[in-house]
N, C-alpha and C positions, 0 to 999 in steps of 0.2 A: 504494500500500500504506500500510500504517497499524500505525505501533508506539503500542499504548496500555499508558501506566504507569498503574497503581494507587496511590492512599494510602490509605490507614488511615486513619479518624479516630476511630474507636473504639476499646476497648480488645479484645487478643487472645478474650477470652470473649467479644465480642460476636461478632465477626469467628467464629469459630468456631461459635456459634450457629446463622447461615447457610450455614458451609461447603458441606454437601449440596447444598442450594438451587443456591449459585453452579458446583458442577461439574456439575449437572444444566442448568442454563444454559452450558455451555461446553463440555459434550456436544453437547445441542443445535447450536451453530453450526459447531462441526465438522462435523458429520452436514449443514451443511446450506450446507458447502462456504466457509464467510466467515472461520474462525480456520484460521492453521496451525502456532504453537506459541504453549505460555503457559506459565508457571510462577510460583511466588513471589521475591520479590526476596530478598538476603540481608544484612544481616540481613530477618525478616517483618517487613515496614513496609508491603507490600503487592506488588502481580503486575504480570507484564509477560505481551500478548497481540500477537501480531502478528499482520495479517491478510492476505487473499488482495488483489488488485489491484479493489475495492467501489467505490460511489460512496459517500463522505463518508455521507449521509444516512442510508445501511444500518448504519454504524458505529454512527451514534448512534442510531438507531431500536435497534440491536441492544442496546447498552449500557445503555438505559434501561429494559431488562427484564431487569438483573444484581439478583438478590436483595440483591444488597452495596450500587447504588444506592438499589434501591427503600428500604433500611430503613436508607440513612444511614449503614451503618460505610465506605464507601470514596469515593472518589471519581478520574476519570480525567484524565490530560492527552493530547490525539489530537494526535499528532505523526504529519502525512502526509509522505512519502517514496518517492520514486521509484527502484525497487532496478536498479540500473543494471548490479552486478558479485554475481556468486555464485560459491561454489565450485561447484568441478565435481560432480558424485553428490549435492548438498546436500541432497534427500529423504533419499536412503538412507544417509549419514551421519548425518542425523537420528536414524533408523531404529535406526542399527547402534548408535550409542554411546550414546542415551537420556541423555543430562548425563552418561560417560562418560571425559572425555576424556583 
């Protein structure tokens, strides 16, 4: 698995500019089974994307067709990990409290 953090390098207008773009790209990889949660960091300095169990190459094939790379306001660090321990129900926890907790 693969926790990718997001930076900024642009300012929030630009980053905003492409919002659409980039959650229609992370539509997409949902729909197409490779993300399984993401959201913005806090403070907005940029996202965090976690993925399904991929090979490397799909990450970054996948990533390099982030509207936020293509046009230079972010950029990513792929930090691969082997999820060893979950909680129990972790979907439907997911699920249930939506950033909830």
């Amino acid at each position: 698995m693969f926790l990718l953090l997001s930076r900024y390098l642009k300012p929030l207008e630009e980053v905003d500019r492409v919002l659409a773009e980039h959650r229609a790209f992370l539509d997409r990889y949902y729909d197409a089974g490779l993300f399984v949660v993401s959201g913005s960091r806090e403070p907005r300095t940029g996202g965090v994307i976690v993925t399904t169990d991929a090979p490397r190459e799909a990450v970054e094939r996948a990533l390099a067709e982030d509207p936020f790379v293509r046009e230079g306001v972010s950029q990513y660090e792929i930090i691969e990990f082997n999820a060893s321990k979950r909680a129990q129900g972790f979907l439907a926890a997911l699920a249930a409290n939506s950033g909830d907790v």
